[in-house]
C-alpha positions in Angstrom: 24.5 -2.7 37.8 26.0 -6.0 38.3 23.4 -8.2 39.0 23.4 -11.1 36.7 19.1 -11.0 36.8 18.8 -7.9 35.9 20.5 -8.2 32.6 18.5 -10.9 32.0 15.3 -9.4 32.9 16.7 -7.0 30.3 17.6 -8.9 28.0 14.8 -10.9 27.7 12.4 -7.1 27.4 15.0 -6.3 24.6 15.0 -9.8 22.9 11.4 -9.7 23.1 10.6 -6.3 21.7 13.1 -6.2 19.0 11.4 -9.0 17.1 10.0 -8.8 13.1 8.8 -5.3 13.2 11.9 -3.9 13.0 11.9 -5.0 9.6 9.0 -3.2 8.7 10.4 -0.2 10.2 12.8 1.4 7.0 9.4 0.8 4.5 7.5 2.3 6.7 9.6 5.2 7.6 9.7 6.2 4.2 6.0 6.1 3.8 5.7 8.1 6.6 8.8 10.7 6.1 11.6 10.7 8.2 10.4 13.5 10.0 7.1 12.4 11.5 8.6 8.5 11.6 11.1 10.2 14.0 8.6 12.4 16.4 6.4 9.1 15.9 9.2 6.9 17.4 10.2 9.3 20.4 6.4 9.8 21.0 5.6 6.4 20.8 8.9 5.0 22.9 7.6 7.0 25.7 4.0 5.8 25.6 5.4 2.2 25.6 7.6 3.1 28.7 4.8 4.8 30.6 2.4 2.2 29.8 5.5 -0.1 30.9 6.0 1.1 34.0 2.3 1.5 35.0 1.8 -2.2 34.9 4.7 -2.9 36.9 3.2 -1.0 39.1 -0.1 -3.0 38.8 2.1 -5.9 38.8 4.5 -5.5 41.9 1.4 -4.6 43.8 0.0 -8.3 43.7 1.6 -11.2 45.3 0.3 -13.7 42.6 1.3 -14.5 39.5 -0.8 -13.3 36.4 -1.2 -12.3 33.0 -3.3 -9.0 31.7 -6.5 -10.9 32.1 -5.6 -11.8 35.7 -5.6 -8.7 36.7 -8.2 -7.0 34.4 -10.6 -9.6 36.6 -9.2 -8.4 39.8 -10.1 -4.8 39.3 -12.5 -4.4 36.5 -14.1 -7.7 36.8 -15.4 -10.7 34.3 -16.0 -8.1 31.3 -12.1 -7.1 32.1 -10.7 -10.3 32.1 -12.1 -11.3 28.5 -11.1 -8.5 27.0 -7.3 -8.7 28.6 -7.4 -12.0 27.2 -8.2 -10.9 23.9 -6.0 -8.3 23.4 -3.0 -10.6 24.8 -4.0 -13.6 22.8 -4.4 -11.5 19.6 -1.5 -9.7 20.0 0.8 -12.2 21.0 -0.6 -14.5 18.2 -0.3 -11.8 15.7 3.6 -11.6 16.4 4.0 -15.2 16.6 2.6 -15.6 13.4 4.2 -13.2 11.6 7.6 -14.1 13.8 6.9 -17.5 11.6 6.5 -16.3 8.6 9.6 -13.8 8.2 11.5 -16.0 10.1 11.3 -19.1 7.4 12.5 -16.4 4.9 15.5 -15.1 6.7 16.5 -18.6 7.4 16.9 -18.9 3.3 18.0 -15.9 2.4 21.1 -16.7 5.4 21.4 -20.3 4.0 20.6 -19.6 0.5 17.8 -21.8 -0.2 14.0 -20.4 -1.3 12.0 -19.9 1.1 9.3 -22.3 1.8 7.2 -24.3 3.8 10.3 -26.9 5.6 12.0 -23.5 6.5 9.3 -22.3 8.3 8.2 -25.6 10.0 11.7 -25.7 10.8 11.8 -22.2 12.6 8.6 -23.4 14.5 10.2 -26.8 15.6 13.1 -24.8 17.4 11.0 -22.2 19.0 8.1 -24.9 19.8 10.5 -27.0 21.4 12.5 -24.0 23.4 9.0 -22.8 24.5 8.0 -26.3 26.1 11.1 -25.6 28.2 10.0 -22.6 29.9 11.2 -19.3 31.1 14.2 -20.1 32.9 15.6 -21.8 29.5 14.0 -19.0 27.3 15.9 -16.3 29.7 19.2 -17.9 29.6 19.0 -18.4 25.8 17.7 -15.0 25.4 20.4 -13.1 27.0 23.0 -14.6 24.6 20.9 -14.1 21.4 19.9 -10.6 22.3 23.3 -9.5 22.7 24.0 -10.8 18.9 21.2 -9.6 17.4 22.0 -6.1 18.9 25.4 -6.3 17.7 23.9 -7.6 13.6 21.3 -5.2 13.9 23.7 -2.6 14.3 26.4 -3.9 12.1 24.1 -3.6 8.9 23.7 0.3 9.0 27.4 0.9 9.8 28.7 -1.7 7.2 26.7 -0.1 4.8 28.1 3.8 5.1 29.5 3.7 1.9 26.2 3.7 0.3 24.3 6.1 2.4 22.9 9.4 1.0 21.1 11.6 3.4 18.8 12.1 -0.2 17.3 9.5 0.4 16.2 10.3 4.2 13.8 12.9 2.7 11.6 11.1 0.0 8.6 12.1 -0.9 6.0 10.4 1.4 2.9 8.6 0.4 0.6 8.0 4.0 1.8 10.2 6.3 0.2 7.5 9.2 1.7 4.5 7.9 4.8 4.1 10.6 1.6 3.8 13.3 0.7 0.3 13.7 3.8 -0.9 12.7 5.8 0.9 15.1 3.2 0.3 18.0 4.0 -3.2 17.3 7.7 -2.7 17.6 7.4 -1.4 20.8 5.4 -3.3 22.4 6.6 -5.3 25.2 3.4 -5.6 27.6 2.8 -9.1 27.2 6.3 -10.2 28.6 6.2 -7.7 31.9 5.2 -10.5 34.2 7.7 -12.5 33.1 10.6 -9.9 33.5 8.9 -9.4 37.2 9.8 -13.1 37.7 13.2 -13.0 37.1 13.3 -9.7 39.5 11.1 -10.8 42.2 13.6 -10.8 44.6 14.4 -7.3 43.9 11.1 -5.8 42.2 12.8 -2.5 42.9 15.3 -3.0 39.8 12.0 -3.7 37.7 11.8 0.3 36.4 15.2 0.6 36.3 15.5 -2.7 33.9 12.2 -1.6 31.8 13.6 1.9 31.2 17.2 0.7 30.0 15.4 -2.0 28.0 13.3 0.7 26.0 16.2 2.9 25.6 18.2 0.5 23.8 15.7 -0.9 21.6 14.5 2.3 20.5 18.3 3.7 19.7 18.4 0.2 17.8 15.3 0.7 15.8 16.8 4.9 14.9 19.6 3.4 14.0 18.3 0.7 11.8 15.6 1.8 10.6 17.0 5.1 9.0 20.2 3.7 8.2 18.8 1.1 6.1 16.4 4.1 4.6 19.6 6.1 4.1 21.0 3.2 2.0 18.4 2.2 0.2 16.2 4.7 -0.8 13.6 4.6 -3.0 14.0 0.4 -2.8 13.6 0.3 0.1 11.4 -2.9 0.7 9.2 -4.2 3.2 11.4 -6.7 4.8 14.0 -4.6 4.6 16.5 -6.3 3.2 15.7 -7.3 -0.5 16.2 -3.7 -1.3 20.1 -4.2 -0.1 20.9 -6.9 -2.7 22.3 -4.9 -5.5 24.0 -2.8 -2.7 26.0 -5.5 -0.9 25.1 -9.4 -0.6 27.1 -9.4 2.3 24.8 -7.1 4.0 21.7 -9.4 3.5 23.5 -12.5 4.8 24.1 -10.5 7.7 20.6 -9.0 8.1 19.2 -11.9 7.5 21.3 -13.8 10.9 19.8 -10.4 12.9 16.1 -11.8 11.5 16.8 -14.8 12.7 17.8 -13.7 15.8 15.1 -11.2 16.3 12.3 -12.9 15.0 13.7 -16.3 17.3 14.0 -14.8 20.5 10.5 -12.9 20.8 8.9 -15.8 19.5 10.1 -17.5 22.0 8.7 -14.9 24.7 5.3 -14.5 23.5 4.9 -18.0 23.3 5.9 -18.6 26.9 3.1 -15.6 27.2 0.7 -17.5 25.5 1.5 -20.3 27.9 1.3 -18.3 31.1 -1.8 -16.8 30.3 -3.4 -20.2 29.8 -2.2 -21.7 33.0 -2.3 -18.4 35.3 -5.2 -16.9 34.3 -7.5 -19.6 32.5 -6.5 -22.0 34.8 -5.3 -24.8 32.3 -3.6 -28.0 32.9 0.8 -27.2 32.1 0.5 -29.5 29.2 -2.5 -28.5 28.0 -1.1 -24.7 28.3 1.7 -26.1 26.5 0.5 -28.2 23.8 -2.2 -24.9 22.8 0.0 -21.8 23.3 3.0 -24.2 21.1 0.4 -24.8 18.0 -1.6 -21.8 17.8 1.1 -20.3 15.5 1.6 -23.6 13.3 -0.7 -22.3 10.9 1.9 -19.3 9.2 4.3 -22.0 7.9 1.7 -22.1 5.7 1.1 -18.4 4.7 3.5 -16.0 2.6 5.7 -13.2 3.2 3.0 -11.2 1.6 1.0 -11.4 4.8 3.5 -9.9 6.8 2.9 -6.0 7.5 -0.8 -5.9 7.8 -0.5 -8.3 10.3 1.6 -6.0 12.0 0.0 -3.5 11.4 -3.3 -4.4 12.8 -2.1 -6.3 15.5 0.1 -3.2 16.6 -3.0 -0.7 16.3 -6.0 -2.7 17.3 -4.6 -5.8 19.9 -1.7 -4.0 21.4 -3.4 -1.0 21.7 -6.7 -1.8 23.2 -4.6 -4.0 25.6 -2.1 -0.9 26.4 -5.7 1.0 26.9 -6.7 -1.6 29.4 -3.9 -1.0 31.7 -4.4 2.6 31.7 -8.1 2.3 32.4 -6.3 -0.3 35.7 -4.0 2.1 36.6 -6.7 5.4 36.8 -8.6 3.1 38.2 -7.1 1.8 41.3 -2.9 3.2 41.5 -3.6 6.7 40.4 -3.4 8.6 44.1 -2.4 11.8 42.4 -3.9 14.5 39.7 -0.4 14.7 37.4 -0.6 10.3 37.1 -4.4 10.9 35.9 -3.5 14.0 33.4 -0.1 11.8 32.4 -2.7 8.5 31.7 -5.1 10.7 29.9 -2.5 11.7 27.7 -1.3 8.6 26.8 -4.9 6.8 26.1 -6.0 9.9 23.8 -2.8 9.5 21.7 -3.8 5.9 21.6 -7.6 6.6 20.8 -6.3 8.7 18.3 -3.7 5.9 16.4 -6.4 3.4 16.4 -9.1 6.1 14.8 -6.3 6.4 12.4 -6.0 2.7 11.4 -9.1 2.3 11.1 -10.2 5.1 8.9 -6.9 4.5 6.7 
């Protein structure tokens, strides 16, 4: 496919998906043991996808422009809007906060300063000014920064074959659940849908075509990450992924740390255009006030540490993202499922779902 917007509607799923979680993904994968991380990623790549596709579907069936809360009022009514807001608002803040505070972190371990406070405020500033631009800037940006932090995010794993053991692929594991949330949250990609359906609307019929390929490549990105830098690291492995490489290659940090830039950049850049959309589409805001709220909201992580990181992701990925993924399901039965095998196919999905969150809760 040639068509210059459909790359970017791509690209900007991609750039938007592939965003701090990956980082969590090699700690947690140990956790978890590389077996059930692995049927846990397949499983939960084709939840995403389905849940994906379902709201395009919801999506391409309107004529105006909305976020989740839009159209949870449209079909379920007032009780559906507020809670479409809340999962989108807690989700997408969840990210952008912990986009903030990894982000800050990578941009000293590329530059080799300490992390602190300026680095962080200065990741903000870039994104909060970007965001204020809207989504035909953040598309454009997007499609260039995506295809580098594909390429660094793939470069890591393969640089790093001389040190990889397939020992340390099979570790003993310690929470057998723990890749849940955090995975769920690497996934996710609901929140930027409608935006992806902008770039497209002239032909919505590349819309599956560009989710599909869009979860296809992040989830061979996170296999290939995420067990490569196990594979390397081992037993040291670390939460962010990349302080367990330093006594393996410094090289390989400086160059993880440019693909956490990049990662962590780009989706903050699409949920906070989110943020913004939901505030003018769908609580009918003012563009600057939209603006000025959905820009701020995540101002407060420059403050907080890196130790804050995974269960923020955690429970954003479990409880935000998947009451909101539950929502659209309960839309879709609802009002698009004509046949039994869509109803038997959503039922599916919302019971693993019922099921992860049980989980995180009870952990």
């Amino acid at each position: 496919m040639k068509n210059k917007h459909f790359w970017q509607a791509v690209f900007l799923l991609v750039g938007t998906v592939i965003g701090a979680g990956i980082f969590s993904l090699p700690y947690v994968f140990m956790t978890s043991g590389w077996l059930l991380s692995l049927l846990g990623l397949i499983v939960l790549t084709l939840v995403t996808l389905i849940i994906n596709l379902f709201y395009a579907q919801i999506i391409t069936s309107n004529s105006g422009d909305h976020q989740l809360p839009g159209y949870a009022k449209k079909y379920l009514g007032a009780w559906g809007k507020w809670l479409g807001f809340a999962c989108i608002f807690f989700s997408a803040l969840g990210a952008c906060l912990a986009y903030v505070i990894l982000g800050g972190d990578f941009l000293g371990l590329l530059f080799g300063h300490p992390p602190g406070i300026l680095l962080s405020l200065l990741f903000w500033s870039w994104g909060a000014f970007l965001v204020w631009g809207g989504i035909k800037t953040i598309s454009v940006i997007e499609s260039w920064l995506t295809i580098l932090l594909i390429g660094a995010c793939l470069l890591i794993p393969i640089l790093g074959l001389p040190f990889f053991s397939r020992e340390n692929l099979v570790l003993k594991s310690s929470s057998s659940f723990a890749f849940y949330g955090p995975v769920l949250f690497s996934l996710s990609g609901l929140g930027v849908i409608p935006e992806v359906e902008e770039i497209l609307r002239k032909k919505r019929s590349l819309l599956p075509w560009a989710i599909l390929i869009g979860m296809l490549i992040c989830s061979v990105v996170y296999f290939i990450f995420g067990f490569g830098i196990l594979g390397i690291s081992g037993a040291a492995t670390t939460t962010d992924a990349l302080t367990g490489l330093i006594s393996y290659s410094p090289v390989l940090v400086k160059i993880g740390a440019l693909a956490g830039v990049l990662a962590t950049f780009t989706s903050f850049l699409s949920l906070g255009n989110v943020l913004r959309e939901m505030f003018y589409r769908d609580l009918k805001m003012s563009q600057k006030t939209a603006q000025f709220i959905s820009v701020f909201l995540s101002l407060p992580a420059v403050f907080l540490t890196l130790s804050s990181f995974l269960p923020i992701i955690s429970l954003t990925g479990a409880l935000a993202i998947g009451s909101g993924s539950l929502l659209v399901l309960l839309i879709f039965v609802k009002k698009f499922a004509n046949q039994l095998n869509e109803k038997l196919l959503a039922l599916i999905v919302g019971l693993l779902l019922l099921a992860g969150v049980a989980i995180s809760l009870t952990k």
